[in-house]
mmCIF file as gemmi writes it, N, C-alpha and C atoms, coordinates in Angstrom:
data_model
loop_
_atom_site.group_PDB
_atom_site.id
_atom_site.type_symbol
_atom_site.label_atom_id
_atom_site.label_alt_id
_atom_site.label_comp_id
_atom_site.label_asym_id
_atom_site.label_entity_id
_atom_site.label_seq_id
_atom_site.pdbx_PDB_ins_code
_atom_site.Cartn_x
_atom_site.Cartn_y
_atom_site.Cartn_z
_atom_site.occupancy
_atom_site.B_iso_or_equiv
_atom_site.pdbx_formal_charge
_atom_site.auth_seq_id
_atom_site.auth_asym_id
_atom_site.pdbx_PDB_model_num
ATOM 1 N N . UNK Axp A 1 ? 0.851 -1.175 0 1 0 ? 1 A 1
ATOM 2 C CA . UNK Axp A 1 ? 0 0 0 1 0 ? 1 A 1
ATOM 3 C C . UNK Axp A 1 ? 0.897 1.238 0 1 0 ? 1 A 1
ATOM 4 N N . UNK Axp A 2 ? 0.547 2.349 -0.924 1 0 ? 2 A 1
ATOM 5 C CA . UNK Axp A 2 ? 1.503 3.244 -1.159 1 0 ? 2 A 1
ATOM 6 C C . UNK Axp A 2 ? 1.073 4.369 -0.176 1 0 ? 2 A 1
ATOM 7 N N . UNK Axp A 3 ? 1.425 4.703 1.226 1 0 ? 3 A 1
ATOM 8 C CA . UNK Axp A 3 ? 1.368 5.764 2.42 1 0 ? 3 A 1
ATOM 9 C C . UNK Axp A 3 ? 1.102 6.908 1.591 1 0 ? 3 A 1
ATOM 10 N N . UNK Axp A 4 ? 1.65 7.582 0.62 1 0 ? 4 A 1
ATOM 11 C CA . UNK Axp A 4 ? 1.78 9.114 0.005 1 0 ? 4 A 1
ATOM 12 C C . UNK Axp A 4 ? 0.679 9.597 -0.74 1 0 ? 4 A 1
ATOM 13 N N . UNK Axp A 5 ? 0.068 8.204 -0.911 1 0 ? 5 A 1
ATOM 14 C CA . UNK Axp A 5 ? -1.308 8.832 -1.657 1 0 ? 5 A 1
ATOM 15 C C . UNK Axp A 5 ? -2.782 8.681 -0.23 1 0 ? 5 A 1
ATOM 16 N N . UNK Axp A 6 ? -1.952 8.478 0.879 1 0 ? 6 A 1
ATOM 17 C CA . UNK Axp A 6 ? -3.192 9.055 1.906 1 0 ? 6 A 1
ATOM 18 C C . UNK Axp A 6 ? -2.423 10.396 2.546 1 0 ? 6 A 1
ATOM 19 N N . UNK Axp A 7 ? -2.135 11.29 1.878 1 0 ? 7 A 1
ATOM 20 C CA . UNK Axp A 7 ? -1.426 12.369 2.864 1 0 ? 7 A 1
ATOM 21 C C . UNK Axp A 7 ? -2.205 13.603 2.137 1 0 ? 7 A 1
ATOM 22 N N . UNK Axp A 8 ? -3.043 14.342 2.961 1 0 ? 8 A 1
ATOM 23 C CA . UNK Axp A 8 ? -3.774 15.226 2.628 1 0 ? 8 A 1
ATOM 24 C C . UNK Axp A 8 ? -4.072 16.511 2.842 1 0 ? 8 A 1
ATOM 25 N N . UNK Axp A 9 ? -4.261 17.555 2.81 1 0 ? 9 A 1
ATOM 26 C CA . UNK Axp A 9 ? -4.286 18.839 3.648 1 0 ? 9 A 1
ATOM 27 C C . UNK Axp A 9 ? -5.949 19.299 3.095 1 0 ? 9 A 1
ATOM 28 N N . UNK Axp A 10 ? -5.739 20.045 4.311 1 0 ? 10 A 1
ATOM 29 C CA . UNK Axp A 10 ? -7.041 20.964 4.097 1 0 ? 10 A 1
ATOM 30 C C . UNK Axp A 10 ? -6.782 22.492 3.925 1 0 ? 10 A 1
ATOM 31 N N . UNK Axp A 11 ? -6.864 23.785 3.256 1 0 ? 11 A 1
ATOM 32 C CA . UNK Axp A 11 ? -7.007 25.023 2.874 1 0 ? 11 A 1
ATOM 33 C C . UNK Axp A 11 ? -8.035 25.805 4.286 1 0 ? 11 A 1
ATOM 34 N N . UNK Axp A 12 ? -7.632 26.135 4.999 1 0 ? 12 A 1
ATOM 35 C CA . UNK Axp A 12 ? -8.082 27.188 5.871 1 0 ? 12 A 1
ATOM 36 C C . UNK Axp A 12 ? -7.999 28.923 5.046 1 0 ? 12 A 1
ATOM 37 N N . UNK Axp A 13 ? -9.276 28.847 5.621 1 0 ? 13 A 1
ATOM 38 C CA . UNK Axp A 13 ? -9.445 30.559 4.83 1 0 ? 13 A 1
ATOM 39 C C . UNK Axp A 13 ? -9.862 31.412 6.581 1 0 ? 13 A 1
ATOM 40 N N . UNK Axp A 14 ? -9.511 32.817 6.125 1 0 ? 14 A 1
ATOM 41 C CA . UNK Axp A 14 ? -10.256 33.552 7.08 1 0 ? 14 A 1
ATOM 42 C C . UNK Axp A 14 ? -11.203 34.17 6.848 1 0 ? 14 A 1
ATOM 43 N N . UNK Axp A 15 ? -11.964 33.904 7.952 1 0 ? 15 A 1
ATOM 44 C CA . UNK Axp A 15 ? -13.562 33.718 7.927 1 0 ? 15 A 1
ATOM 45 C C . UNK Axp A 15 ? -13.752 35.703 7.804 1 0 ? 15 A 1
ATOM 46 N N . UNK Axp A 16 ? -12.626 36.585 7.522 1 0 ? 16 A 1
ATOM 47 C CA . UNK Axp A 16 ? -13.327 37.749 7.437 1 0 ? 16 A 1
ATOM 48 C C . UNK Axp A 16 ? -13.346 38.133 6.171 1 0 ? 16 A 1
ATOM 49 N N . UNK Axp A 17 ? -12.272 38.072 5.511 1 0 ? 17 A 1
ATOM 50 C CA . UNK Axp A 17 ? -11.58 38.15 4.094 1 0 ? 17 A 1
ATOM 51 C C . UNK Axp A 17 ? -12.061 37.137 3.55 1 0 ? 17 A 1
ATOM 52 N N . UNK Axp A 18 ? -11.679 35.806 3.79 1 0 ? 18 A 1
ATOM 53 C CA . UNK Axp A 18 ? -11.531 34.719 2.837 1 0 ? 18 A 1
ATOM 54 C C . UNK Axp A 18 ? -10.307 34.182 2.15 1 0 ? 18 A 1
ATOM 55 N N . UNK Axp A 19 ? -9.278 35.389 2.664 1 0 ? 19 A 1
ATOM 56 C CA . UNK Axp A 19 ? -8.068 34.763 2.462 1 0 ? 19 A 1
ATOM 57 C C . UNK Axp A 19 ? -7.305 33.473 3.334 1 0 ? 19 A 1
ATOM 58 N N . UNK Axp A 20 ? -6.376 32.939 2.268 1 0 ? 20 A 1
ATOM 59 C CA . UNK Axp A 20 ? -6.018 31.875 2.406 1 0 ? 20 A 1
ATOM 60 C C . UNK Axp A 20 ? -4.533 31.461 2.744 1 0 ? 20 A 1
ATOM 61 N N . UNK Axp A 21 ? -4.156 33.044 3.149 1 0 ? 21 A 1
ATOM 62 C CA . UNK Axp A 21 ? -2.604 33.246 3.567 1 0 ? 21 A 1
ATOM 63 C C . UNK Axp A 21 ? -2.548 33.823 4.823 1 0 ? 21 A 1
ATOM 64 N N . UNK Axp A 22 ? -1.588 33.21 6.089 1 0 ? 22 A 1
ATOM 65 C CA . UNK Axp A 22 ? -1.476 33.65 7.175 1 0 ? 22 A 1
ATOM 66 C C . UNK Axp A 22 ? -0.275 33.693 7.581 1 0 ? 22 A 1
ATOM 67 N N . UNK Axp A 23 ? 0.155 34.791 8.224 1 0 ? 23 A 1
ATOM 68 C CA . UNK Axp A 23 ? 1.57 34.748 8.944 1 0 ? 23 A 1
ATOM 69 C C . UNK Axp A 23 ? 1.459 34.286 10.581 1 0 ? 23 A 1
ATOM 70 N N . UNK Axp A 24 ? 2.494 32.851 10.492 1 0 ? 24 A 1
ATOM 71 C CA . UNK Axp A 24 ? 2.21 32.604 12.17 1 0 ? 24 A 1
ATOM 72 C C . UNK Axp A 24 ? 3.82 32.059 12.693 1 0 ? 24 A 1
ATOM 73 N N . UNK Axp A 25 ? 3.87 32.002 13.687 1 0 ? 25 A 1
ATOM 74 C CA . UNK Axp A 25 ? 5.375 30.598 14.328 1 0 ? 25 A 1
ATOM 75 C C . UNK Axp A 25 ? 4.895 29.33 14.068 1 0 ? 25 A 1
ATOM 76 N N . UNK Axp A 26 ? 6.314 28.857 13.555 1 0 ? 26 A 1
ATOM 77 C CA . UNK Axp A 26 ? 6.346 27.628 13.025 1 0 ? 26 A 1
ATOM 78 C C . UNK Axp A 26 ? 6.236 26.58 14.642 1 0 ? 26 A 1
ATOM 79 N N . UNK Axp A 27 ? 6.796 27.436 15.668 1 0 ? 27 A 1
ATOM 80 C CA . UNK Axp A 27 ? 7.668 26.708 16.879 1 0 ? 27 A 1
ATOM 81 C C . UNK Axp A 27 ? 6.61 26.651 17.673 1 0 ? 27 A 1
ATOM 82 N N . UNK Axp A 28 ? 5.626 27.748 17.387 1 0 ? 28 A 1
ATOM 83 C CA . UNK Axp A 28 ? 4.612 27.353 18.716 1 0 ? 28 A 1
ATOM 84 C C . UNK Axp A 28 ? 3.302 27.787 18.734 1 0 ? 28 A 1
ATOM 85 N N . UNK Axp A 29 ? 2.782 26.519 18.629 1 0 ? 29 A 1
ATOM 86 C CA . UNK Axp A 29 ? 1.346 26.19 18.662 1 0 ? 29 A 1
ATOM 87 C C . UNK Axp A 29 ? 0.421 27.171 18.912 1 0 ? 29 A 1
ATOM 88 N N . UNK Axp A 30 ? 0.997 27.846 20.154 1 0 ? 30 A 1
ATOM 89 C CA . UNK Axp A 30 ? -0.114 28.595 20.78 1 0 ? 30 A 1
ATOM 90 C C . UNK Axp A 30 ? 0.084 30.059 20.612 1 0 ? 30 A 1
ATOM 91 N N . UNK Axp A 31 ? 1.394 30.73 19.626 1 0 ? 31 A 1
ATOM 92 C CA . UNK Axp A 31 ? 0.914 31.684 18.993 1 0 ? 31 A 1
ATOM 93 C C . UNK Axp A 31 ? -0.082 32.349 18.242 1 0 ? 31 A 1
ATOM 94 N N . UNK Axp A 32 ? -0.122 33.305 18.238 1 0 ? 32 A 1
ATOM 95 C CA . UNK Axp A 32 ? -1.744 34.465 17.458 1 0 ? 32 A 1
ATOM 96 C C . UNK Axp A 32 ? -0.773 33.783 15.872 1 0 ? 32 A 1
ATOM 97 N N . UNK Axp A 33 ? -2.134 33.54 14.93 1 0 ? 33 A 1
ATOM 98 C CA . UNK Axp A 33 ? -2.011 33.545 13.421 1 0 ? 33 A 1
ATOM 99 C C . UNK Axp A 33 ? -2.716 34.634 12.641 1 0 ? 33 A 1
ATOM 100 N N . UNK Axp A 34 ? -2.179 35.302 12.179 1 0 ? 34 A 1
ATOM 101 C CA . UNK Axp A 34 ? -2.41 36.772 11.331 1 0 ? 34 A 1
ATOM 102 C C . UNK Axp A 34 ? -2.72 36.557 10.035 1 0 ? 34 A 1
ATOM 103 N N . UNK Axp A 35 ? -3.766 36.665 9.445 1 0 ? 35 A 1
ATOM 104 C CA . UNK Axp A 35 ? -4.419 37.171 8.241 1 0 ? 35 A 1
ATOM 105 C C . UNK Axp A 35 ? -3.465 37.824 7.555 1 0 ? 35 A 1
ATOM 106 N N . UNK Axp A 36 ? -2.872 37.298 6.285 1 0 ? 36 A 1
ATOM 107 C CA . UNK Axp A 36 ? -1.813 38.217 5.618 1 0 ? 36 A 1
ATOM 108 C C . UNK Axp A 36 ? -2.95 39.326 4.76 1 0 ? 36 A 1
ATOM 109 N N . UNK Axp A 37 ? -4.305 39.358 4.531 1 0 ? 37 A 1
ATOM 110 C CA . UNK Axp A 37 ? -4.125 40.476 3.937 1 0 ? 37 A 1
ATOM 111 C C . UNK Axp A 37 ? -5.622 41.553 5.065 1 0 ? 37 A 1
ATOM 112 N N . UNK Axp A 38 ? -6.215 40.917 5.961 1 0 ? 38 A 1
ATOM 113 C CA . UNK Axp A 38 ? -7.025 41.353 6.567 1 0 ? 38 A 1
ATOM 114 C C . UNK Axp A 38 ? -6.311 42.238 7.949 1 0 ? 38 A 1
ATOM 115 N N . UNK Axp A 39 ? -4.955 41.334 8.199 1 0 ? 39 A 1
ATOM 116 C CA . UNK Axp A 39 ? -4.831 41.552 9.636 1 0 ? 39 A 1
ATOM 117 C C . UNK Axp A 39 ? -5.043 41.457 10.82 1 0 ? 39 A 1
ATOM 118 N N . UNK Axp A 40 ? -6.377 40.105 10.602 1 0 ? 40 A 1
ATOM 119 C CA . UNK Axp A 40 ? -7.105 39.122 11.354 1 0 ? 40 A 1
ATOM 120 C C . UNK Axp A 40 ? -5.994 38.989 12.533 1 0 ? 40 A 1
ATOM 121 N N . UNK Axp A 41 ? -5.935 38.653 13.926 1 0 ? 41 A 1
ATOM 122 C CA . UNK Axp A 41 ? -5.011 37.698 14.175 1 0 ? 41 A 1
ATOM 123 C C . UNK Axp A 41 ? -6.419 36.921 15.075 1 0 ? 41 A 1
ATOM 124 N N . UNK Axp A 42 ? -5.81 35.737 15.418 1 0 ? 42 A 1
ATOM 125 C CA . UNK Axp A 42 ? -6.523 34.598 15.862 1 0 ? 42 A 1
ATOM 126 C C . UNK Axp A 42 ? -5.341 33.429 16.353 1 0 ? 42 A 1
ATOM 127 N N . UNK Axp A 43 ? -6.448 32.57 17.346 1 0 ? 43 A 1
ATOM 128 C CA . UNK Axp A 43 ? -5.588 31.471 17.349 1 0 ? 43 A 1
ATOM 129 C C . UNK Axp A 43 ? -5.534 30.408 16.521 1 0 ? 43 A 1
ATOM 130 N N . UNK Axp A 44 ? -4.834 29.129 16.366 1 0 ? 44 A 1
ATOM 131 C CA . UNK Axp A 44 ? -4.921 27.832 15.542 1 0 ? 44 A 1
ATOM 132 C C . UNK Axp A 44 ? -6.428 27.44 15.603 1 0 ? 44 A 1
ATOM 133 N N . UNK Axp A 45 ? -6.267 27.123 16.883 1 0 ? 45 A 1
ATOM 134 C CA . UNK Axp A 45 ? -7.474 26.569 17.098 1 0 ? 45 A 1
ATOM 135 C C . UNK Axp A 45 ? -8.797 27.286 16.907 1 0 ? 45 A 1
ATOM 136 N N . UNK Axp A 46 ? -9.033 28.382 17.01 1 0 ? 46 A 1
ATOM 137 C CA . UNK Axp A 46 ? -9.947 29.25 16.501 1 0 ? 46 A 1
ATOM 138 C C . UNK Axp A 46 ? -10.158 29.616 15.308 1 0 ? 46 A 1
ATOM 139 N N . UNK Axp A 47 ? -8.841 29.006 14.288 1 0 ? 47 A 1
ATOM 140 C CA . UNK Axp A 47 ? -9.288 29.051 13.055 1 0 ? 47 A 1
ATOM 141 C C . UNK Axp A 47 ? -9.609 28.034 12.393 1 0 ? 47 A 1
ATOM 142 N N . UNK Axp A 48 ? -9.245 27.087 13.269 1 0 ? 48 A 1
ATOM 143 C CA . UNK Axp A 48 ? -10.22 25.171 12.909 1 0 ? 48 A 1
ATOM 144 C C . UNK Axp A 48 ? -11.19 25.489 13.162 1 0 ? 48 A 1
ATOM 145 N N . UNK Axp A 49 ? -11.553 25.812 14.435 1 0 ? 49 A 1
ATOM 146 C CA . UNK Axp A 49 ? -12.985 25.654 14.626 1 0 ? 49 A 1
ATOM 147 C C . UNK Axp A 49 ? -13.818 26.968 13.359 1 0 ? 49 A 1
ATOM 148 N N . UNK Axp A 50 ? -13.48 27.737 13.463 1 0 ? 50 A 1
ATOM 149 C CA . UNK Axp A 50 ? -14.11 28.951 12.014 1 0 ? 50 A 1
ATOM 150 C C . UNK Axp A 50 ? -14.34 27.612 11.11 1 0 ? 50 A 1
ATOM 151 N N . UNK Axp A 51 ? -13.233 26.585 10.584 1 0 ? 51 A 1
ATOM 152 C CA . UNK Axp A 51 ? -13.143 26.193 9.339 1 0 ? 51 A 1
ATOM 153 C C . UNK Axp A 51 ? -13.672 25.169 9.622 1 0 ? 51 A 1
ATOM 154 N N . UNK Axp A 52 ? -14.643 24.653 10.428 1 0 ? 52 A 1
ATOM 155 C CA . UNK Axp A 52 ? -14.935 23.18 10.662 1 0 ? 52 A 1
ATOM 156 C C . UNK Axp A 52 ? -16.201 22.572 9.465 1 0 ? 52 A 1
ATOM 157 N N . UNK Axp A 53 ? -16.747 23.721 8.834 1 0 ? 53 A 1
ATOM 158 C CA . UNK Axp A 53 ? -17.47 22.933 7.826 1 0 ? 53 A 1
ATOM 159 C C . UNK Axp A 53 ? -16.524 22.622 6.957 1 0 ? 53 A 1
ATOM 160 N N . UNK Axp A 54 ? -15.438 23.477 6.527 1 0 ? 54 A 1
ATOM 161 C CA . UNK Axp A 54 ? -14.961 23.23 5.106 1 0 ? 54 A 1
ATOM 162 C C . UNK Axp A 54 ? -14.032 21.79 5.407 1 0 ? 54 A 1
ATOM 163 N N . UNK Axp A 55 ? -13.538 21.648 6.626 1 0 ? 55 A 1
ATOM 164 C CA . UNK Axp A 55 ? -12.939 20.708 7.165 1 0 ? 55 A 1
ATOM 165 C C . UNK Axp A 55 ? -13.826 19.152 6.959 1 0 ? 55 A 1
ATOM 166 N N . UNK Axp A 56 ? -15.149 19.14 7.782 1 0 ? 56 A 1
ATOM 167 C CA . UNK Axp A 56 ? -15.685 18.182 7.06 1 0 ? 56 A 1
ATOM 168 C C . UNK Axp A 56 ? -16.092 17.868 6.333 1 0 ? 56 A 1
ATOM 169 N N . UNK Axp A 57 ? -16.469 18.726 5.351 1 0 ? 57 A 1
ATOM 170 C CA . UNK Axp A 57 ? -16.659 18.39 3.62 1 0 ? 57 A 1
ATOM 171 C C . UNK Axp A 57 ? -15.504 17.528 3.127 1 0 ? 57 A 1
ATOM 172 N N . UNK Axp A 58 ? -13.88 18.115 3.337 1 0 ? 58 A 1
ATOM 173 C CA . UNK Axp A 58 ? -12.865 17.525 3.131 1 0 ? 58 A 1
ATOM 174 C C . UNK Axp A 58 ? -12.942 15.986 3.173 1 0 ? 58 A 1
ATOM 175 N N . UNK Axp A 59 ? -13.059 15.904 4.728 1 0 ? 59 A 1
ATOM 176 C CA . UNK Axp A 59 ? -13.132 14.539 5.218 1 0 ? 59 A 1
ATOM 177 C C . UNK Axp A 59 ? -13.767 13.401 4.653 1 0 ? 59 A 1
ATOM 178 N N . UNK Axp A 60 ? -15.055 14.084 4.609 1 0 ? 60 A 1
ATOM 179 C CA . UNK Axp A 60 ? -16.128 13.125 3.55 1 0 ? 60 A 1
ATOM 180 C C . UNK Axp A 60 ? -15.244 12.567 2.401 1 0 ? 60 A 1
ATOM 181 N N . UNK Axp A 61 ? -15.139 13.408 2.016 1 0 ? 61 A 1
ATOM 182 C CA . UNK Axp A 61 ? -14.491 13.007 0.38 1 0 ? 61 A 1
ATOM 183 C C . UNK Axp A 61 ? -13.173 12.747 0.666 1 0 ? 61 A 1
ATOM 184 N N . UNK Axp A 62 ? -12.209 12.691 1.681 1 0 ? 62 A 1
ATOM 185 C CA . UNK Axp A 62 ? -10.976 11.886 1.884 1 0 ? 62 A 1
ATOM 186 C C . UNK Axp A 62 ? -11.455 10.456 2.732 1 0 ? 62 A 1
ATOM 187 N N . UNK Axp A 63 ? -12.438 10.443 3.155 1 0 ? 63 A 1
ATOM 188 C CA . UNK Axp A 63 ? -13.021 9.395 3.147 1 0 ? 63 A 1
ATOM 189 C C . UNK Axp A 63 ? -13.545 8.384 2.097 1 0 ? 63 A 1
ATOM 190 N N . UNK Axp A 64 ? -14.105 8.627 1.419 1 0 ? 64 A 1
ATOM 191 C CA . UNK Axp A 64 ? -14.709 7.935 -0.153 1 0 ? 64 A 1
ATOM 192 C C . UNK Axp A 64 ? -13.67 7.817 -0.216 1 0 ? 64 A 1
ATOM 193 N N . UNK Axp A 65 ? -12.757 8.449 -0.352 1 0 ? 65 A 1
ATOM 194 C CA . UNK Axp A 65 ? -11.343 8.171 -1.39 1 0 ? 65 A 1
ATOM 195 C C . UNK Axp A 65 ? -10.506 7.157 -0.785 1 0 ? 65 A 1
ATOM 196 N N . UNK Axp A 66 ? -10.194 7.267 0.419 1 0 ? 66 A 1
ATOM 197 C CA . UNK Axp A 66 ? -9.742 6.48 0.855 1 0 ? 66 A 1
ATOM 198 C C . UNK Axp A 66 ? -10.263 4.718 0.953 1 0 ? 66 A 1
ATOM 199 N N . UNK Axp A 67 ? -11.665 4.687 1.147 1 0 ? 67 A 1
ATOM 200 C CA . UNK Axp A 67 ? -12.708 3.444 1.075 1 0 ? 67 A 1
ATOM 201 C C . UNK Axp A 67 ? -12.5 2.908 -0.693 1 0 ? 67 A 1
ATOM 202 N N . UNK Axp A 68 ? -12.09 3.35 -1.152 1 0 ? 68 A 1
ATOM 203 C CA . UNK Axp A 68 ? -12.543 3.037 -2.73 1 0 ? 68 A 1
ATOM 204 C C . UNK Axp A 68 ? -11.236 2.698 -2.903 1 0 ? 68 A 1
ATOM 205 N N . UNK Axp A 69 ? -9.995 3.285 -2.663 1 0 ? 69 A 1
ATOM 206 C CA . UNK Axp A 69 ? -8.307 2.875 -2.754 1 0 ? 69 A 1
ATOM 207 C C . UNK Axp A 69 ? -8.381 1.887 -2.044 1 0 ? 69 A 1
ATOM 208 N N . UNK Axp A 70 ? -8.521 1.891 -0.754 1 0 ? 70 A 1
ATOM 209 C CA . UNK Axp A 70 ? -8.809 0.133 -0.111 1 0 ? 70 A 1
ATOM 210 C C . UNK Axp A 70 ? -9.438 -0.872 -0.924 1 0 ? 70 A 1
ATOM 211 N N . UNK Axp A 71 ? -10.641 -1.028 -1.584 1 0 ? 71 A 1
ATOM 212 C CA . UNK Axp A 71 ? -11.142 -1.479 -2.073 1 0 ? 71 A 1
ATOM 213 C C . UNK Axp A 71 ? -10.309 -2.028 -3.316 1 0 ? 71 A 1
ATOM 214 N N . UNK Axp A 72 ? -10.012 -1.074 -3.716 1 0 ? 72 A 1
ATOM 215 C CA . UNK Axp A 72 ? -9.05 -1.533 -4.955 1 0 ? 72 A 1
ATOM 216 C C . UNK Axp A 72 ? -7.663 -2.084 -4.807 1 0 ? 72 A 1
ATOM 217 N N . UNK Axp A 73 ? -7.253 -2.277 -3.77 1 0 ? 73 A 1
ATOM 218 C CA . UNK Axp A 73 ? -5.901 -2.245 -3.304 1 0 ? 73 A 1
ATOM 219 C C . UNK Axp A 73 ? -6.26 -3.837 -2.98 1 0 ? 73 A 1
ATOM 220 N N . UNK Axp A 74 ? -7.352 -3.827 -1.943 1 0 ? 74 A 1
ATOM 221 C CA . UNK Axp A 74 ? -7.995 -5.616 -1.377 1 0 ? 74 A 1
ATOM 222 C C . UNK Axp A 74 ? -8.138 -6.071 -2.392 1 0 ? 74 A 1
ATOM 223 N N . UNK Axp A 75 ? -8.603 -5.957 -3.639 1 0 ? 75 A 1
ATOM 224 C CA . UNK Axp A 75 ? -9.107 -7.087 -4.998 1 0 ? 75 A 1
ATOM 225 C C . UNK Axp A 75 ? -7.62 -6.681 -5.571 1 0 ? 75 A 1
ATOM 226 N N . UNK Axp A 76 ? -6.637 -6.265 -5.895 1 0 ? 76 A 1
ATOM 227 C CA . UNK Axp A 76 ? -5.654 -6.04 -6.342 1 0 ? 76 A 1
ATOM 228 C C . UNK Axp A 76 ? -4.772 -7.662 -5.68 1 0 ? 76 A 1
ATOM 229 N N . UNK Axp A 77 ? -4.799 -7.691 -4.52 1 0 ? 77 A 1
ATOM 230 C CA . UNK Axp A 77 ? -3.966 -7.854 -3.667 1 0 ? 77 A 1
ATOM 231 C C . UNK Axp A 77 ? -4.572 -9.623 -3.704 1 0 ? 77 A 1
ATOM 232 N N . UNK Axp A 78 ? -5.935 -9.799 -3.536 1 0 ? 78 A 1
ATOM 233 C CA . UNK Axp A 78 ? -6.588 -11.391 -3.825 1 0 ? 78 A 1
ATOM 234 C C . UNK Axp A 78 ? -6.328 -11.652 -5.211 1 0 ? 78 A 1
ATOM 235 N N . UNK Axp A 79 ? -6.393 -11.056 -6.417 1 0 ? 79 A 1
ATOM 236 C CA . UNK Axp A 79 ? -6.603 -11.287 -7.708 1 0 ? 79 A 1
ATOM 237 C C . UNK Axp A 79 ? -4.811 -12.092 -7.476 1 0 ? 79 A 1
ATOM 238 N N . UNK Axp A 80 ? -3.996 -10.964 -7.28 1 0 ? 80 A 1
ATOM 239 C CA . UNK Axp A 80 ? -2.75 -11.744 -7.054 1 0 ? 80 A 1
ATOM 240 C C . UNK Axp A 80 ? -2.182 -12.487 -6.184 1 0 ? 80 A 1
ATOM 241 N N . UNK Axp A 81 ? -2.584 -12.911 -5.231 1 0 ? 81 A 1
ATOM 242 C CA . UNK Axp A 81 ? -2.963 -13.799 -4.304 1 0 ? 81 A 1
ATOM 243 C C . UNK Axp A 81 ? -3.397 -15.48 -4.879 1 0 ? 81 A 1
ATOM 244 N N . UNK Axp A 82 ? -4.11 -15.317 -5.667 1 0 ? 82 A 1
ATOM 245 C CA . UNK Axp A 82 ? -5.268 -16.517 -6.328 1 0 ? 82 A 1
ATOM 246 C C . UNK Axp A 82 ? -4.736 -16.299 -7.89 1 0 ? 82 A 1
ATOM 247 N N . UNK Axp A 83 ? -3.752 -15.875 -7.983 1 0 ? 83 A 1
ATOM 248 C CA . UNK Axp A 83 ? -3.268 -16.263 -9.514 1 0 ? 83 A 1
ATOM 249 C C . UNK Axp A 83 ? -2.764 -17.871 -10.136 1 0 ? 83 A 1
ATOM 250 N N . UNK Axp A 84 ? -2.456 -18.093 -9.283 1 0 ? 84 A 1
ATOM 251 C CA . UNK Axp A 84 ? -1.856 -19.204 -9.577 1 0 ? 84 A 1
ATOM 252 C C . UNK Axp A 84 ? -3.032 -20.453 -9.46 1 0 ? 84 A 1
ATOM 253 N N . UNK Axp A 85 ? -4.582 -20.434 -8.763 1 0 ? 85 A 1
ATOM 254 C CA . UNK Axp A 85 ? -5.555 -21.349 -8.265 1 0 ? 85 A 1
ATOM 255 C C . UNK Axp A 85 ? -6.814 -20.981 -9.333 1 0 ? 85 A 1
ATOM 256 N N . UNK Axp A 86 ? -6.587 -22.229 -10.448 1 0 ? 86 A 1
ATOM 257 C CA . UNK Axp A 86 ? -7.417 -21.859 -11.447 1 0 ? 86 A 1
ATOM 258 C C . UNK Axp A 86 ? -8.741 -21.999 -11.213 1 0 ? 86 A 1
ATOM 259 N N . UNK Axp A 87 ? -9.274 -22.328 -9.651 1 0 ? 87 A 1
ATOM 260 C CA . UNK Axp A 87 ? -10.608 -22.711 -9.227 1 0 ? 87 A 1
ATOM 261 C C . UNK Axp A 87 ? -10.761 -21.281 -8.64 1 0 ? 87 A 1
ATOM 262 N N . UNK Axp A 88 ? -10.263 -20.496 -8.312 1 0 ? 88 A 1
ATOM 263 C CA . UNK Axp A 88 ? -10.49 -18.936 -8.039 1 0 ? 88 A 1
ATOM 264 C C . UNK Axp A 88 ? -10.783 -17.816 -9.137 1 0 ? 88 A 1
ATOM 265 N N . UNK Axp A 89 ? -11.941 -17.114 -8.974 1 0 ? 89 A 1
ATOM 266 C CA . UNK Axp A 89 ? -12.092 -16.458 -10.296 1 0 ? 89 A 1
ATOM 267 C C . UNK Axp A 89 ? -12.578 -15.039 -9.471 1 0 ? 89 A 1
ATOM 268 N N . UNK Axp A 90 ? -12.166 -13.844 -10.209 1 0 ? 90 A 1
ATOM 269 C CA . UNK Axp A 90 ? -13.017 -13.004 -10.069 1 0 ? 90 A 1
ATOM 270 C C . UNK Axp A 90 ? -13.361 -12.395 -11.093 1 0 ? 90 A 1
ATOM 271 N N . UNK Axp A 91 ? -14.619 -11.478 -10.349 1 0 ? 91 A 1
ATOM 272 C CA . UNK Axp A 91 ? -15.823 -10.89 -11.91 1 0 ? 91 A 1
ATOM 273 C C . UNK Axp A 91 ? -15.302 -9.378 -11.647 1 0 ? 91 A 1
């Protein structure tokens, strides 16, 4: 199973602007994150929670995606598994 194709991000916007660029510390968590063009500042966590619909929309659909790569990965993985057992067939 290839790890790199489940690695995903989500796009946080600010909820005043709608911009999608912020200046913050890399080092610590619990610094204010600034709106590069509003001047917003806020915390992390206050800008998850702002973004929690767009967040689970994400999910949904990194969900499907993920259920359907499994899926294909499990019959990938039996088909070659049962290659060699000519009483094994799949449709």
């Amino acid at each position: 199973m290839n790890e790199d194709k489940y690695s995903w991000s989500v796009t946080l916007f600010c909820s005043t602007c709608g911009s999608d660029q912020f200046a913050f510390d890399d080092e610590s968590d619990s610094a204010p994150v600034t709106c590069a063009d509003s001047g917003r500042q806020t915390t992390r966590d206050e800008l998850i929670r702002e973004s929690s619909e767009n967040i689970e929309l994400h999910a949904a659909d990194i969900g499907e995606q993920a259920t359907a790569n499994l899926a294909k990965d499990l019959n990938k993985s039996l088909r070659d598994a049962s290659k060699s057992n000519k009483n094994i067939r799949f449709v």
